[in-house]
C-alpha positions as CSV (number, residue, x, y, z in Angstrom):
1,X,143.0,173.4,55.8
2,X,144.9,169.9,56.0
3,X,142.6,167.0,56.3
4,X,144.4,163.9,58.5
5,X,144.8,160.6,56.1
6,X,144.2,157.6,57.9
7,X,146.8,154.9,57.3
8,X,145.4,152.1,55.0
9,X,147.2,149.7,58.1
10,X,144.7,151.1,60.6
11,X,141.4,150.8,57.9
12,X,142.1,147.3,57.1
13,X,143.4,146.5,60.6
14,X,139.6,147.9,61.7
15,X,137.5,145.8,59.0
16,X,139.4,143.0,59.5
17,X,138.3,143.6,63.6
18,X,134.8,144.1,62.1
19,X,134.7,141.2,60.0
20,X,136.3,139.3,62.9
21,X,133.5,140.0,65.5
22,X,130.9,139.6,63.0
23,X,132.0,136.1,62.2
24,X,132.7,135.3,65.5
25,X,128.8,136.0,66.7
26,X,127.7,134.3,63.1
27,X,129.4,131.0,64.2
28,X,128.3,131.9,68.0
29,X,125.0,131.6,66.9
30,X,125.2,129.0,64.0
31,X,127.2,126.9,67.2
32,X,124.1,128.0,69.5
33,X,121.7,126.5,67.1
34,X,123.7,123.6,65.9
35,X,123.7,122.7,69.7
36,X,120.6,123.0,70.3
37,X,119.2,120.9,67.3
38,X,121.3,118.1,68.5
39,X,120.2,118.4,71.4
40,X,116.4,118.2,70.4
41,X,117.4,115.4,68.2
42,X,119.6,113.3,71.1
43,X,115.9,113.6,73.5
44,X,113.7,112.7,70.4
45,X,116.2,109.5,69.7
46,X,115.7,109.1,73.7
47,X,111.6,109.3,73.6
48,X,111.6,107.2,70.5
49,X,113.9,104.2,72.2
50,X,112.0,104.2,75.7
51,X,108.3,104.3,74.1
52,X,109.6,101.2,71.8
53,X,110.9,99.3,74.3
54,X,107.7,100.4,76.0
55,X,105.3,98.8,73.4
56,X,108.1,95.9,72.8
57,X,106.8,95.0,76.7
58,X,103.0,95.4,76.0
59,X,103.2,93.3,73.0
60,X,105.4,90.6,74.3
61,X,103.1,90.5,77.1
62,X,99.9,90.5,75.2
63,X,100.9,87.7,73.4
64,X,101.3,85.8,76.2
65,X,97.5,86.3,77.4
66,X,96.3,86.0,73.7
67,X,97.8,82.0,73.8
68,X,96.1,81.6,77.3
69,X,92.7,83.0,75.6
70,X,93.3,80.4,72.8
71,X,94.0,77.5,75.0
72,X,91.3,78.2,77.0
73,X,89.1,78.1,74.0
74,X,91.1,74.8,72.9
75,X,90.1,72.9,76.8
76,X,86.7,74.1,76.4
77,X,86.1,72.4,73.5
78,X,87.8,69.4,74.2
79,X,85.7,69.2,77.2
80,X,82.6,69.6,75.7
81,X,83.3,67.0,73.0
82,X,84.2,64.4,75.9
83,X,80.9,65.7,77.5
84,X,78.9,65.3,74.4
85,X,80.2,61.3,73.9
86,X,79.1,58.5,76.1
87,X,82.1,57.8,77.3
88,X,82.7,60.3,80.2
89,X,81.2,58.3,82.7
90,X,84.0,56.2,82.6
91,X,86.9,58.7,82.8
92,X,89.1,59.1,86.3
93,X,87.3,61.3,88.8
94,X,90.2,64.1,88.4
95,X,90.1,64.0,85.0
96,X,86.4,63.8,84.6
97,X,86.5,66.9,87.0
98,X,88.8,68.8,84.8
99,X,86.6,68.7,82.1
100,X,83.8,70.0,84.0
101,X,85.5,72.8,84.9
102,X,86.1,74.1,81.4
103,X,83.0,73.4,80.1
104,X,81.3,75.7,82.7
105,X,84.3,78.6,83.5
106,X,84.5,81.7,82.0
107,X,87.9,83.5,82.2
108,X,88.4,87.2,82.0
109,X,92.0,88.3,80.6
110,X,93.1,91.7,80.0
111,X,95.4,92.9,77.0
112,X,96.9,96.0,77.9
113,X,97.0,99.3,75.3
114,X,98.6,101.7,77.7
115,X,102.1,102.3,75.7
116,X,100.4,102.1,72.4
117,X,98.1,104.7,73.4
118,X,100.8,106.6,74.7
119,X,102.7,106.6,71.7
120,X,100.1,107.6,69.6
121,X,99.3,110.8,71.6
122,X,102.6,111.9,72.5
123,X,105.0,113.6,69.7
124,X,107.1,110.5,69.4
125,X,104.7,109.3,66.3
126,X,105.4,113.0,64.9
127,X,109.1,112.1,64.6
128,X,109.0,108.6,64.0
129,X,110.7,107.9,60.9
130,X,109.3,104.6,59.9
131,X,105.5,104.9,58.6
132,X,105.0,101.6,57.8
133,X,105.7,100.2,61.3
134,X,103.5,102.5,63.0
135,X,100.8,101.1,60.3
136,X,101.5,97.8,61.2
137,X,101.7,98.3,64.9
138,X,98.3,100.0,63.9
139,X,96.4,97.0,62.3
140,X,98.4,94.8,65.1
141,X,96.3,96.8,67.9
142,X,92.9,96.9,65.3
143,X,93.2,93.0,65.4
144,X,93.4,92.7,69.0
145,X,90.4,94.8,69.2
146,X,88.6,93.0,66.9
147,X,89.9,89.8,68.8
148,X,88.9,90.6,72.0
149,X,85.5,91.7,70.9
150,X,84.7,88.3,69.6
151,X,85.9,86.7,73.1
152,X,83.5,88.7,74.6
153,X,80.3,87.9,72.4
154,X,81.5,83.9,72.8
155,X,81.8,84.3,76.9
156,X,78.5,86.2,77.1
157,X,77.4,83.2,75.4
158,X,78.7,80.8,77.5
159,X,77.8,82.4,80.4
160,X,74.2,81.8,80.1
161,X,74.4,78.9,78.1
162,X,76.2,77.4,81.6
163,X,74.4,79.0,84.0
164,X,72.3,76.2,86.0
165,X,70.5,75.1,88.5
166,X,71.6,71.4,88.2
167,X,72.4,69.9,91.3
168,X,73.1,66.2,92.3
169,X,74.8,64.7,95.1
170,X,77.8,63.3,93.3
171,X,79.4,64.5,90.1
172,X,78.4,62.0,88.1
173,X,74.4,62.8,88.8
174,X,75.6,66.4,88.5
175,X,76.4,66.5,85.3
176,X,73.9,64.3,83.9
177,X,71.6,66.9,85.0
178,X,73.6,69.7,83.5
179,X,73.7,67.8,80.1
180,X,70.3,67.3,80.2
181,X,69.4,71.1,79.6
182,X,68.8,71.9,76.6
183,X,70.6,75.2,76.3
184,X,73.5,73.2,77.5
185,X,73.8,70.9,75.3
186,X,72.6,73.4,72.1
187,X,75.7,75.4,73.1
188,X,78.1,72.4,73.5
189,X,76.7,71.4,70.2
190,X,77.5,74.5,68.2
191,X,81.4,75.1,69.6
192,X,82.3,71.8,69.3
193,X,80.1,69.9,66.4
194,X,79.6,73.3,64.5
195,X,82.5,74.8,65.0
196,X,80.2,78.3,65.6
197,X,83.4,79.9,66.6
198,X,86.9,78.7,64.8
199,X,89.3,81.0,67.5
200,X,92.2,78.8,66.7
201,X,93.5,80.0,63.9
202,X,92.9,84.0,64.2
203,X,94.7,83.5,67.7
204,X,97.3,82.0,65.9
205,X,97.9,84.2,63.4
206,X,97.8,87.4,65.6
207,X,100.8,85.9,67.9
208,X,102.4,85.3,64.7
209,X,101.6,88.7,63.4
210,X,102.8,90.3,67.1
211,X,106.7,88.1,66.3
212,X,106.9,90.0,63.3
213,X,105.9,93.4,64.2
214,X,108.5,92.9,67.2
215,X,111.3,91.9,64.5
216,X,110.5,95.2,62.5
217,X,110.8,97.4,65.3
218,X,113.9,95.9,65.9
219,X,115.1,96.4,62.4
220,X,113.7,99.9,62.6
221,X,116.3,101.0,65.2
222,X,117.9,98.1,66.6
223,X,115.5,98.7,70.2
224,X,117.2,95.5,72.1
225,X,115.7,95.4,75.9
226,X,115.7,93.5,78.9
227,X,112.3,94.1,80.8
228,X,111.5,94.5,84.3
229,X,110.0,91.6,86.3
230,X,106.8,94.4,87.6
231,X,104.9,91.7,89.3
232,X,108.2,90.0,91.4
233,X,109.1,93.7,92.2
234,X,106.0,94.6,93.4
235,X,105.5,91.5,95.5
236,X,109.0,92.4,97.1
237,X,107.9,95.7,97.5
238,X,105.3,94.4,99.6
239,X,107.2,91.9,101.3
240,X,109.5,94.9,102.6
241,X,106.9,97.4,103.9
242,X,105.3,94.4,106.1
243,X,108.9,93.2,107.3
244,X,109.3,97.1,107.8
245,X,105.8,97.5,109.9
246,X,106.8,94.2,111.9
247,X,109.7,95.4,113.2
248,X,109.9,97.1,116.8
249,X,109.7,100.7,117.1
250,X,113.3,101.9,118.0
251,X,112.8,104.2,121.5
């Protein structure tokens, strides 16, 4: 019995089909995942930029409130050297009133952690490249921490240290008998004469430390930004919805 040859034309021309559609769903896929990875990569780059420019804000902005915390410190003390001298009986009434009013205030300030927190729970640390930033960003927000810890102890201090029940009918006799407590006094002694707390230069050199860790994240991926205004917005926002409620009902 005659077996039928198959024409070597038809076998390649099949393997070559073969090899053809093979290679075609290799590269499908390879494409598929190429793709993809890109992809992943384009959103990661994405999360990265917006939580730096993020953390670019908070800093910028803590800085801000970390010089108002040191000039606060900086009028307190002046005032309470003035008050400790002989000499402020003689000062003008406005100024003589500015003193008293740092030596007895205590100021609250907030420094804000939310996008540092943020980035440290979310998977934009996982993929972010540059270690020794988020180290540095790390012993930035340890500082702070530190920083505002010591505030507080020195405001707790100078809470009750201030807290009086001197009275007089002028401002003068006032503060004679506010000076004349002891605890007054003790306090005003140590800050200014004792120097028990030396802010000046820590504050200093965290706002320095804050310029530089902005300048590396810059150099870590060039993370230029222009920030929102929250605080005008939200005022406008305001603004509009009472405009909006003032306006007649249309029937």
């Amino acid at each position: 019995m005659k077996t039928k040859s198959i024409h070597p034309f038809f076998t390649r021309n099949w393997v070559a089909n073969f090899l053809s559609n093979v290679l075609g769903v290799v590269v499908g896929i390879a494409l598929t995942f190429g793709i993809s990875y890109l992809i992943q990569k384009s959103n990661e780059k994405k999360q990265i930029r917006e939580t730096m420019v993020l953390l670019k804000k908070e800093i910028t902005d803590n800085q801000a409130v970390i010089g108002r915390i040191k000039e606060d410190f900086v009028q307190t003390k002046k005032a309470f050297g003035v008050l400790l001298s002989d000499e402020w009986k003689n000062l003008p009434p406005d100024t003589l009133s500015k003193h008293s009013f740092n030596a007895r205030s205590v100021t609250s300030y907030n420094i804000n952690r939310s996008a540092w927190n943020v980035f440290q729970q979310s998977d934009v640390i996982k993929n972010f490249d540059d270690k020794e930033l988020i180290v540095a960003l790390s012993e930035l927000y340890g500082n702070i921490n530190l920083m505002e810890e010591w505030w507080d102890i020195y405001c707790q201090e100078k809470m009750t240290a201030v807290s009086t029940r001197a009275s007089g009918n002028d401002r003068i006799e006032f503060l004679e008998a506010f000076l004349s407590e002891k605890k007054v006094y003790e306090f005003m002694e140590e800050i200014y004469t004792f120097n028990k707390y030396t802010f000046e230069e820590p504050f200093d050199d965290t706002i320095d430390f804050a310029d530089y860790i902005l300048y590396l994240i810059d150099k870590s991926g060039n993370y230029h930004y222009s920030f929102k205004d929250l605080d005008k917005e939200f005022e406008q926002f305001k603004a509009n919805r009472l405009e909006s409620s003032e306006q007649p009902d249309d029937k």
